[in-house]
N, C-alpha and C positions, 0 to 999 in steps of 0.2 A: 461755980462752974467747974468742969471736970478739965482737966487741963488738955492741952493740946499735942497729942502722939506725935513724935519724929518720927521720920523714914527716910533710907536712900532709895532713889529711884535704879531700879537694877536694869529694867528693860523699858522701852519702848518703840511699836514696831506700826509702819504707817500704812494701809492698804487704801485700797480702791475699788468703787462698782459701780457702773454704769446708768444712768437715769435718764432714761428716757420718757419724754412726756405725751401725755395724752392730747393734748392742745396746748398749742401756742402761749403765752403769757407775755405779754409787753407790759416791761416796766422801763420806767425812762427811758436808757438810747439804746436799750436794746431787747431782742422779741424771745426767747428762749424756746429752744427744740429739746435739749440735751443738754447734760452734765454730770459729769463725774461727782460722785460722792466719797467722800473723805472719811478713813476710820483712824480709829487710834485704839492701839492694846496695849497697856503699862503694866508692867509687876512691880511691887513695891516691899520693903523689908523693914518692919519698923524696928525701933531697939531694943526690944523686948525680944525680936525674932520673928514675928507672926511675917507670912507672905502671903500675899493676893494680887491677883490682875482686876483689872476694871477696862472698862472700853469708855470712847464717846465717838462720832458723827457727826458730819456736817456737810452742807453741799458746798464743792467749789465752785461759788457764784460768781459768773461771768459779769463785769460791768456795775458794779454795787460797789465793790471797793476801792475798783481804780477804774476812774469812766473814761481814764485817756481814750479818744475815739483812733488812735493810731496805733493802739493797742488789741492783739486780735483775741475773742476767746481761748483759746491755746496760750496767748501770753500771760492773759488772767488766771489761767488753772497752772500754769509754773508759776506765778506770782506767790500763789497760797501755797502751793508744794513747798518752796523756799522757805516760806515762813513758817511750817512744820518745821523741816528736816534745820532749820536754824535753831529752833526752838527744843526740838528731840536732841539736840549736839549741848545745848548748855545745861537740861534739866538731867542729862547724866551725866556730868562734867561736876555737879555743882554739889554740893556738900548735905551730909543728911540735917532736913527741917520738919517743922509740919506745912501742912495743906499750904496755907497760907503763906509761910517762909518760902516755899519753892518762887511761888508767884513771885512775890516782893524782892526777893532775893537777882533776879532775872530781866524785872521788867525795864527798868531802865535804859541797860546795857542790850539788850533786846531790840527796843524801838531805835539805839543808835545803830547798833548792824542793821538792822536794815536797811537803814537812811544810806548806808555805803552804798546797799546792793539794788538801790533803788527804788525800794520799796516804803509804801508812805503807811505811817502809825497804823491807819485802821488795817492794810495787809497784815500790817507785820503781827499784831494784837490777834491773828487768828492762829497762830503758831499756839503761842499759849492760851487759848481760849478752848481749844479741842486736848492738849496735854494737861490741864489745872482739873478737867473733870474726868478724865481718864483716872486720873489719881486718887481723886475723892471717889472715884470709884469705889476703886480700888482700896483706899482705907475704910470706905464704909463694910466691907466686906469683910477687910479682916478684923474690925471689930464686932462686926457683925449685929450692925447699927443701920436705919435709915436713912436716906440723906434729911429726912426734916430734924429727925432727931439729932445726927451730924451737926443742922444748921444751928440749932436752936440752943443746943448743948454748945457751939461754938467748939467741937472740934475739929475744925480745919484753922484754929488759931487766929483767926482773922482779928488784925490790931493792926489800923490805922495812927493809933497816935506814936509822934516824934517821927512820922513821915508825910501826914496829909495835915496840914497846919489846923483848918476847922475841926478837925477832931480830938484837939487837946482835952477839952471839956468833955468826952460822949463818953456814956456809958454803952458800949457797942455791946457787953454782955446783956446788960437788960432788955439791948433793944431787940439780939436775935431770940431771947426765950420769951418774946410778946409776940414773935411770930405765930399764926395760926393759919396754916393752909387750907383750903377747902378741899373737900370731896367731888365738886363738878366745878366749871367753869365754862363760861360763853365762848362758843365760837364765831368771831370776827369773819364774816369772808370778803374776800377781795376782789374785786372788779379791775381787772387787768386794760390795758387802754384799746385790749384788738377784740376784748371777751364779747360775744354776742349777748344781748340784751334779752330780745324778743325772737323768736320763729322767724321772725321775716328778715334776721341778721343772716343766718346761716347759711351759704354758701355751698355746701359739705359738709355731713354728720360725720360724728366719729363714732356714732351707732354701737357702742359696746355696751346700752343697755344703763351709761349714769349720767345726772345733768349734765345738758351742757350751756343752755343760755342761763341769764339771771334767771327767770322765770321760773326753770324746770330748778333750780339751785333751791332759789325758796320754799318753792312746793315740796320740794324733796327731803330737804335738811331742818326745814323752819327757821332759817337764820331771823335774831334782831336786830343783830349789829353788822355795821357791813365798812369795809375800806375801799374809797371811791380813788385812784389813780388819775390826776392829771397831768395835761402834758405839756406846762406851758406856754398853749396856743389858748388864752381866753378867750375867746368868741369859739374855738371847737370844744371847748372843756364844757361851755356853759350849753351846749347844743348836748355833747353826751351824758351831763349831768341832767340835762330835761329829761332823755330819754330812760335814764336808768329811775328817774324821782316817779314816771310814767307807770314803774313795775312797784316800786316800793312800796309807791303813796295808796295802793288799793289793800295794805295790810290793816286791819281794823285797829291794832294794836300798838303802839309806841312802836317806832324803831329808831336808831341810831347810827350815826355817820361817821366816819375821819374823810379827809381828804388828806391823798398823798401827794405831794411834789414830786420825790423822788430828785430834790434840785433843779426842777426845769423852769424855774422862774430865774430873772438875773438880777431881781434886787425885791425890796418888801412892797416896794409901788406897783411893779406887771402882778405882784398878787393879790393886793386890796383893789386892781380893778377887777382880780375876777370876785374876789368879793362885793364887791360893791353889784357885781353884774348877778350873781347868784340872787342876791337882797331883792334889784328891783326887778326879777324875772319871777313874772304870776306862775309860774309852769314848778319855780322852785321853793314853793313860801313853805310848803310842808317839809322840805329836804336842810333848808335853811335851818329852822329851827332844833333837826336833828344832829346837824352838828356839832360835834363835843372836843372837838380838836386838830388842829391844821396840822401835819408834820413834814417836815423837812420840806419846804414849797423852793427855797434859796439855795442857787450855787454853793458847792462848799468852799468853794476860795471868795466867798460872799458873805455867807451866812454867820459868819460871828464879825464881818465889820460895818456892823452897822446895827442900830437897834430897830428892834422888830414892836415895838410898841405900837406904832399906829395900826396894825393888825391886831396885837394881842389886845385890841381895847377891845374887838369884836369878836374874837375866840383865843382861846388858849392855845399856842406853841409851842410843838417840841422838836428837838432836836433828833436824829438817827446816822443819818451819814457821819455829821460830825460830830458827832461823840468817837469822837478817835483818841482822845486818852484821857485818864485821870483826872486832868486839869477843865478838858471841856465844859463839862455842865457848871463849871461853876463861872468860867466865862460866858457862856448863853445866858447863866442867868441872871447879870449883869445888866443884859442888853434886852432882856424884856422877856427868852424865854423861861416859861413854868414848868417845861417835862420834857422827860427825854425818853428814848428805848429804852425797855429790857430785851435784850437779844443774846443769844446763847454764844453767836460765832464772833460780838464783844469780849466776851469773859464774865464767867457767873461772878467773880468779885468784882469787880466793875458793876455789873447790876446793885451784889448788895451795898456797894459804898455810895453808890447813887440812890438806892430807897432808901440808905438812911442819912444821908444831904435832906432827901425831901421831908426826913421828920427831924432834923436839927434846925430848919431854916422854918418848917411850919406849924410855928407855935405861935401860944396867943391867935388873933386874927387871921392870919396866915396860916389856920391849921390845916386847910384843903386848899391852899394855892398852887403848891409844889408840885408834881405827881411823875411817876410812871406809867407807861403804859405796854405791854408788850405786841412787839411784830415780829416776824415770822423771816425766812429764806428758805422757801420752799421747802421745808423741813419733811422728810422722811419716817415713814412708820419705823417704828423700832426705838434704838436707843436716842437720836435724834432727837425726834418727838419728845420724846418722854421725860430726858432730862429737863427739856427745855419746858413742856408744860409745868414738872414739880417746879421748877426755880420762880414761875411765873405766879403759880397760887401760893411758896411758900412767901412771896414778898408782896402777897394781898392784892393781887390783881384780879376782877372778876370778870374781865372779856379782853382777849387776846385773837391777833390776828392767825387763820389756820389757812391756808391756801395749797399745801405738798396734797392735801387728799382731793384735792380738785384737778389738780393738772397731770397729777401724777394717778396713774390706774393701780392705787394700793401697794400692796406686797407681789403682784403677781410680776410670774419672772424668779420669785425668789426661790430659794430652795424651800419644798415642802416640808422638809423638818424645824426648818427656822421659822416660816409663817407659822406652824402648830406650837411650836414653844413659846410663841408670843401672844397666841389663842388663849391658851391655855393659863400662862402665868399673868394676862390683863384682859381677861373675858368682859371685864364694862370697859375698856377703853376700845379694843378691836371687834368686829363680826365679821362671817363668811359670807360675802355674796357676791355676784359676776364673779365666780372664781374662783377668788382671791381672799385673803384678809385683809381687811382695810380698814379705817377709821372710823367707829359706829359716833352717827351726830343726829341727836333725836330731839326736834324742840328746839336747834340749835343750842343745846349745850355738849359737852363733854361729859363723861363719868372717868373718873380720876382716882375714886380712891386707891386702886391697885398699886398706884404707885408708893403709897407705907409700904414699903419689901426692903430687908436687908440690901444694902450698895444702894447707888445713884438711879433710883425709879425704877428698874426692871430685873425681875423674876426672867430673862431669859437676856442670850446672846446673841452676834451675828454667825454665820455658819462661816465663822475664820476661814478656812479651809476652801470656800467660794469664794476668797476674792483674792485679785491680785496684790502683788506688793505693789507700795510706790516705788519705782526705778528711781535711782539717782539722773540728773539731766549727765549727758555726755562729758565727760572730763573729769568729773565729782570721783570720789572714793566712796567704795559702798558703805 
């Protein structure tokens, strides 16, 4: 293996743009309008000399990280600001490493400033989750490398041993050069708990010409795989879930389930009754069987004290919320769960140290017990996206949740030079229609391969220059 490049981080600079959605989205306690989206632009200097910038994105999601209900959206979007501008103050503070040395180097001492400023692990984890891939940007560029190639070649240095105790034993170089990404991958859609079903849901169109109930979703994109959202209330879960099994069940062809929690159960009992009520509901015997895995259904001040077995006897569990650090998944799996998120505003090393937990632990008999799966935060065409689908196919995922090109009306709004540079540089990932550039999903899959390009998935950038800075909060120094 080629050894792993040092760098000082010289710059990093945080902006902001505006998201506003095309329809409503309920998930757990809260219904989403709007949100600000999150950028990151790093330059970096290895010791060699070479320089580059790289970018990443992410939405500041309201209610996902901290569900304090006393907490108002605005506290949640300074919550994640914090944990950038925390995370921006130590990774240029902190001494030249590679990729992976920034991260490790940080993390620690990271999740305790927070904890001062109130901020709990999964916040603070998004500081460095949008900074860790700015960077790897940014070194893929000035080696002027891929990021599969990056991953696979292992240079972002990633070496877990004599810090993550199970990895004394691993050979983490063999395991990233057995990686093999695909060229396309499933997309997941999600049924939000306010989303219209059928025509007769619909109250007021939003008439801009793209689906809007499940119905016209299917017809439209050909999804097979789909994320069903509950809300806690079994007997309303098990009433929405007939209705939605109602649209499914007329597709000729296999389809496939999750159902989301999103935490709104308060222990593994209020969820095995809605299990038990899906089983003996004739309305759901086809939807039943399409289920491939429960995630996150249990409070998070819940969900890792107690074991989740008498569930997991009847579907596999995974964890999201709380995978809130390092240590998580190996506590869930403990207690009976088999999988957890891949999610981009975690941290991509966090992803790889969890897929490869799930191929240290799944061997012998146990070789498909373990798994990943990935889900989504209304993720954003652009660099967003795009990091986040290569990280999902290069760690052998082949259906992952997509919902930002559902709720969100594409590119449009953006600057016309930036939709064409991302026309242009991922022609099978985006197409021109209602407008705009937006997500092309045909068959319900994706086409992917665009993303082999020198740097982290994308042949093009954001129009810097269109968006604002993040201000500091009042009192702060710039």
């Amino acid at each position: 293996m080629a050894s792993a490049p040092r760098f000082r981080v010289v710059s990093v600079e945080l902006f902001e743009r505006d998201v506003r959605l095309r329809m409503p989205f309920r998930f757990g306690v809260v219904t989403l309008t709007e949100s600000p989206q999150a950028f990151v632009r790093a330059r970096i200097r290895t010791d060699d000399g070479r320089e580059a910038e790289g970018g990443a994105a992410e939405l500041l999601a309201p209610k996902w990280f901290d569900k304090d209900p006393a907490l108002s959206n605005e506290d949640n979007f300074e919550q994640l600001r914090s944990a950038l501008r925390l995370a921006r103050e130590a990774y240029l503070e902190g001494k030249p490493g590679c990729a992976f040395g920034h991260f490790r180097a940080h993390y620690a001492e990271h999740i305790a400033e927070g904890a001062k400023r109130g901020l709990n692990s999964l916040v603070a984890g998004y500081g460095p989750a949008l900074i860790d891939r700015a960077l790897l940007d940014a070194l893929c560029r000035a080696l002027g490398v891929s990021f599969y190639d990056a991953m696979k070649r292992n240079l972002a240095g990633i070496a877990p041993r004599g810090w993550l105790a199970e990895f004394s034993g691993f050979d983490m170089d063999a395991f990233l050069s057995a990686l093999r990404p695909a060229g396309r991958i499933a997309a997941r859609h999600t049924v939000g708990l306010v989303d219209p079903i059928t025509a007769a849901d619909l109250t007021k169109r939003v008439s801009d010409g793209l689906p809007e109930t499940l119905e016209e979703v299917v017809a439209h994109y050909g999804h097979r795989y789909f994320k069903l959202k509950v809300s806690g209330d079994a007997k309303a879960d098990l009433e929405r879930l007939a209705a939605i099994a109602s649209v499914l069940d007329r597709a000729p062809q296999p389809y496939f389930a999750t159902l989301d929690g999103n935490e709104q159960y308060g222990d593994v009992e209020g969820v095995l009754e809605l299990w038990r009520g899906i089983v003996a509901d004739a309305r759901l015997k086809r939807l039943a069987k399409s289920v491939i895995f429960v995630e996150q259904p249990i409070k998070r001040r819940n969900a890792l004290a107690q074991s989740i077995a008498p569930l997991a006897q009847h579907k596999p569990v995974i964890i999201d919320e709380s995978d809130d650090s390092l240590e998580a998944f190996p506590r869930a799996k403990a207690l009976g769960y088999t999988g957890v998120s891949s999610k981009s505003c975690k941290g991509l090393y966090k992803s790889v140290l969890n897929r490869a937990r799930c191929a240290l632990w799944g061997r012998g008999e146990e070789r498909e017990r373990f798994f990943m799966s990935g889900e989504d935060l209304t993720l954003q065409a652009g660099l967003a996206l795009q990091q986040d689908l290569a990280l999902v196919s290069l760690l052998g995922i082949m259906h992952l949740e997509r919902n930002g090109h559902h709720y969100v009306n594409g590119m449009a709004g953006l600057p016309a030079a930036e939709q064409e540079a991302f026309l242009a540089g991922h022609p099978d990932l985006y197409e021109r229609s209602h407008g705009a550039a937006r997500v092309a999903i045909h068959g319900g899959m994706l086409e992917i391969g665009s993303l082999e390009c020198p740097g982290y998935a994308s042949r093009a950038m954001p129009d810097w220059a269109s968006l604002r800075s993040m201000a500091q909060p009042k009192g702060e120094g710039a």
